[in-house]
C-alpha positions as CSV (number, residue, x, y, z in Angstrom):
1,X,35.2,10.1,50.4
2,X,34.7,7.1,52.1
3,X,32.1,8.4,54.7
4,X,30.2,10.0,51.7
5,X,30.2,6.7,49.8
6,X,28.2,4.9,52.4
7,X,26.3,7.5,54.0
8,X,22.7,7.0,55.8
9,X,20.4,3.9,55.1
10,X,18.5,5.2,52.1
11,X,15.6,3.6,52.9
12,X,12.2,5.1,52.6
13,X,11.8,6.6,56.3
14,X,14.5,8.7,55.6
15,X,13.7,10.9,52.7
16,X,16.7,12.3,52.0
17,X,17.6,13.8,55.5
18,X,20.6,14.1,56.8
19,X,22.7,13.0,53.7
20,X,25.2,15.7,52.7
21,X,25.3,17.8,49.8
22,X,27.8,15.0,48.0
23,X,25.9,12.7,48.8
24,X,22.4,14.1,47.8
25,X,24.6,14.7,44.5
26,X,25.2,11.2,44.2
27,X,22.0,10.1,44.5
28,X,20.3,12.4,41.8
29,X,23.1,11.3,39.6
30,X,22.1,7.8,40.2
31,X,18.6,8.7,39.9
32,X,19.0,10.4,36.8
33,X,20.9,7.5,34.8
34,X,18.1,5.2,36.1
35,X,15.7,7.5,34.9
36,X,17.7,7.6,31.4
37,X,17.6,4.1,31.5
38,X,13.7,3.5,31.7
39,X,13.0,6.2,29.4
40,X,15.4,4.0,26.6
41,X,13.8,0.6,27.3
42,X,10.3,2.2,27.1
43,X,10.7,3.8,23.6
44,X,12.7,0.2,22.7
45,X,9.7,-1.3,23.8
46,X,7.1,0.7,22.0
47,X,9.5,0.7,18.8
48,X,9.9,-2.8,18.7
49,X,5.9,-3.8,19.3
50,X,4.2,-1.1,16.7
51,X,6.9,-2.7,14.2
52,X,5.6,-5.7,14.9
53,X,2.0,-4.6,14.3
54,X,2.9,-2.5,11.4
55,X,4.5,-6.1,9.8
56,X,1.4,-8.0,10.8
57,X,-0.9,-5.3,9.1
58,X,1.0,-5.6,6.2
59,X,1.2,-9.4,5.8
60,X,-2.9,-9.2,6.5
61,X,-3.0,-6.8,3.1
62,X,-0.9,-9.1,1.4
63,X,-2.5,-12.3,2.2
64,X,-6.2,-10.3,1.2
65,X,-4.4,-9.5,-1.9
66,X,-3.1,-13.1,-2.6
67,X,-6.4,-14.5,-2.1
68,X,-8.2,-12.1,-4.7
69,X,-5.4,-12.8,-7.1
70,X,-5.9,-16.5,-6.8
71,X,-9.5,-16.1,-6.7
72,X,-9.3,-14.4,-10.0
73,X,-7.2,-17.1,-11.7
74,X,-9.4,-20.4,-10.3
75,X,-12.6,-18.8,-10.5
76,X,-12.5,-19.4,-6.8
77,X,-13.1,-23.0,-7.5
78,X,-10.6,-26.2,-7.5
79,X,-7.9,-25.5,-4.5
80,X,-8.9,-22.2,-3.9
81,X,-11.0,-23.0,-0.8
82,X,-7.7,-24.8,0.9
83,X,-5.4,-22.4,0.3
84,X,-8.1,-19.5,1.5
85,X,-7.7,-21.5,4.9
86,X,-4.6,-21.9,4.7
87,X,-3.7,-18.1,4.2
88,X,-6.4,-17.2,7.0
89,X,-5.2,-19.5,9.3
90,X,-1.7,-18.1,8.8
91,X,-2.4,-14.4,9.2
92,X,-4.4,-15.7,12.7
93,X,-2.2,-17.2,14.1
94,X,0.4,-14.7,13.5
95,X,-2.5,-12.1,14.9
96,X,-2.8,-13.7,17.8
97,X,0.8,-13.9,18.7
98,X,1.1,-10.1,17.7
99,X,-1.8,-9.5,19.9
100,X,0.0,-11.9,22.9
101,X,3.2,-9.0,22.7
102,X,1.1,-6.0,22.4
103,X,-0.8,-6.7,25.4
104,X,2.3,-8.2,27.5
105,X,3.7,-4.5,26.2
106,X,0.6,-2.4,27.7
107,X,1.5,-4.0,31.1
108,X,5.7,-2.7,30.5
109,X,4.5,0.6,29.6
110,X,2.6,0.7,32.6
111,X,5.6,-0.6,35.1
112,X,7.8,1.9,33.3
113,X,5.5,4.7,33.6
114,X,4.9,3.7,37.8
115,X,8.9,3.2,38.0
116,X,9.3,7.1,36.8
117,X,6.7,8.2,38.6
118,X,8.8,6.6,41.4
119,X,12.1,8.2,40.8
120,X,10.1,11.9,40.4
121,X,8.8,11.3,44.1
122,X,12.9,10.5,45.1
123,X,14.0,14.0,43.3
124,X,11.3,15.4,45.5
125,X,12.8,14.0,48.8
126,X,15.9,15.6,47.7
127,X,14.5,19.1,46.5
128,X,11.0,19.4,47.9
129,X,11.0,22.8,45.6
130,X,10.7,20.9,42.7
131,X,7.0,20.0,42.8
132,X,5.5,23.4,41.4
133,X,7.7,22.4,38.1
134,X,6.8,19.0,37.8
135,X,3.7,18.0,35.4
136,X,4.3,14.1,35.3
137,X,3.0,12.8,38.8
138,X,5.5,11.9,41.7
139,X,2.9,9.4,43.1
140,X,3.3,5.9,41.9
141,X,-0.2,5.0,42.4
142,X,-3.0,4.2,40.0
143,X,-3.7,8.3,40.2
144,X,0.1,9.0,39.7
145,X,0.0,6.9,36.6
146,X,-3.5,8.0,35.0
147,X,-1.8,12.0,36.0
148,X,1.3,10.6,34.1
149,X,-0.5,9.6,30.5
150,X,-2.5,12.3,30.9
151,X,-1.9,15.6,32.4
152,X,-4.3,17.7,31.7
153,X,-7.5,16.0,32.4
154,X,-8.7,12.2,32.6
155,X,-9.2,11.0,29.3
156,X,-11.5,7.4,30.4
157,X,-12.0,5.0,28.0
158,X,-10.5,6.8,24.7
159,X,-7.2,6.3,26.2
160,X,-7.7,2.7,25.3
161,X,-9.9,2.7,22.3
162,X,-7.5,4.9,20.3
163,X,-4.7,2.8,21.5
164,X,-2.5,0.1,19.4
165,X,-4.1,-2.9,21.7
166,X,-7.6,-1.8,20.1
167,X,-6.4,-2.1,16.4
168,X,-4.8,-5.0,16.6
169,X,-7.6,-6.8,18.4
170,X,-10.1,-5.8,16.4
171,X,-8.2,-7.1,12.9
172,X,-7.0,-10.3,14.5
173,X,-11.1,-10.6,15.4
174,X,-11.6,-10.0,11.9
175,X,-9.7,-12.8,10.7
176,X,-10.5,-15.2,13.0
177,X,-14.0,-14.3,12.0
178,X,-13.2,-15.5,8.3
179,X,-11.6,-18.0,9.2
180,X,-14.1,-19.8,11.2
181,X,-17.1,-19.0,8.6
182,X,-14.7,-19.9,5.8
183,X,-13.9,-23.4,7.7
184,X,-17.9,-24.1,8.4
185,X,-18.9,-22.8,4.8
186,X,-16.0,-25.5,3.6
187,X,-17.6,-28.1,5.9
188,X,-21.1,-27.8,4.3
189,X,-23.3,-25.3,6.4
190,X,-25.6,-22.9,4.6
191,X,-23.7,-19.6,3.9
192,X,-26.0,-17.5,6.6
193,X,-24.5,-20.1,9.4
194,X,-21.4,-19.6,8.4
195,X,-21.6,-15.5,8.2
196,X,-23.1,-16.2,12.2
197,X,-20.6,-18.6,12.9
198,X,-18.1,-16.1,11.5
199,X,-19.4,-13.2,13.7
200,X,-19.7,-15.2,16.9
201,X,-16.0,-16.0,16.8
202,X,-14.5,-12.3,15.7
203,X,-17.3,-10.8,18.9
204,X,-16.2,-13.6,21.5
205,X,-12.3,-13.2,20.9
206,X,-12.5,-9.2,21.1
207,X,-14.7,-9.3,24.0
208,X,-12.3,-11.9,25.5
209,X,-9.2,-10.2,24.8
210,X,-10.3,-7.2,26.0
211,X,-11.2,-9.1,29.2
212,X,-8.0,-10.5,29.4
213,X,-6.3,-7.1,29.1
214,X,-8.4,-5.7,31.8
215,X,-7.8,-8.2,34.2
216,X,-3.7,-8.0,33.5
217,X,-4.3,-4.1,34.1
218,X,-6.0,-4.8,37.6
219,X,-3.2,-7.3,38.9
220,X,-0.6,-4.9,37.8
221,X,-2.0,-2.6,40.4
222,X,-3.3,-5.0,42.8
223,X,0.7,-6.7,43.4
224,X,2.0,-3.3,43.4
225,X,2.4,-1.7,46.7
226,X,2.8,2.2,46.0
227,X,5.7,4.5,48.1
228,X,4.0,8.0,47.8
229,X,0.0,7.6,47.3
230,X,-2.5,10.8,45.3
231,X,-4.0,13.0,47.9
232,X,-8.0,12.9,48.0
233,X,-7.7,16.9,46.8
């Protein structure tokens, strides 16, 4: 028992040769709770961050409805105008921090999508006759991952524009959009400055947030160093 406990150096060179059949057991046991493991914390994950959108989303409809309420009863005038930037300011900020997680989330996804991808190519060093039955990739590259979210065919830029990220970028734009051309219209500008003010700010945070996400997406690859690599065929 004690000679199948320690067994070979499991490093990569060794692929699963020479280990015994108890301890090539061992390992896919191991393999498998790990695999378990990544498979809880990724739907954890993904729980906990569209909650936090679908919370957002519904404090934006709440705070829309507030306003129109209040609106209603001062005749928009008197302290309508504060508290309008005071609710707009609110639901921004609280955007942007939503936004903060679900982009810091795309990047977990990601790692726990490459770590599976990972443990597929170990279950193939044990039993090379696994592949044919495999549709997830065993290549933790960029291709293994891509493969991974997508079996059947690459799926480009809809992957992320139909994602969570997009949505709640594009309504924390929004609001910081109001915001700003509420703010300038309360400082004095004409209302057509205010409405370009407005859609300068909502354009320049989704483009730059969208920047940002990109550029986390490309370091996530470019400090990862890959164990099995996508053949050129």
């Amino acid at each position: 028992m004690t000679a199948d406990a320690s067994g070979p150096d499991s490093s990569r060179e060794d692929d699963g040769a020479g280990l015994t059949d108890a301890q090539k057991s061992l390992r896919a046991q191991m393999l498998a709770t790990e695999h378990w493991s990544l498979l809880a914390s990724r739907s954890t994950t993904q729980s906990e961050v569209l909650t936090r959108i679908a919370i957002f989303l519904t404090l934006v409809s709440a705070g829309l409805v507030t306003l129109g309420v209040l609106g209603n009863a001062t005749q928009f005038r008197g302290w309508f105008g504060v508290a309008a930037l005071g609710v707009l300011l609110l639901l921004m900020l609280l955007g942007l921090v939503t936004q903060l997680r679900v982009y810091n989330t795309a990047t977990e996804d990601l790692m726990y999508v490459v770590a599976m991808n990972r443990l597929r190519g170990a279950y193939l060093d044990l039993d090379p006759g696994l592949a044919p039955y495999l549709l997830m990739s065993p290549n933790d590259d960029r291709a293994g991952a891509e493969r991974t979210y997508h079996y059947f065919f690459p799926r480009g830029q809809s992957q992320v524009l139909a994602s969570s990220m997009m949505v709640i970028t594009v309504v924390t734009a929004v609001v910081a959009g109001l915001f700003a051309g509420s703010l300038a219209l309360a400082l004095g500008v004409f209302a057509w400055v205010a409405v370009a003010i407005g859609a300068v700010v909502a354009l320049a945070l989704f483009a730059g947030s969208l920047a940002r996400g990109y550029r986390l997406y490309l370091r996530s690859w470019a400090e990862h160093e890959p164990l099995r690599r996508t053949s050129a065929d």
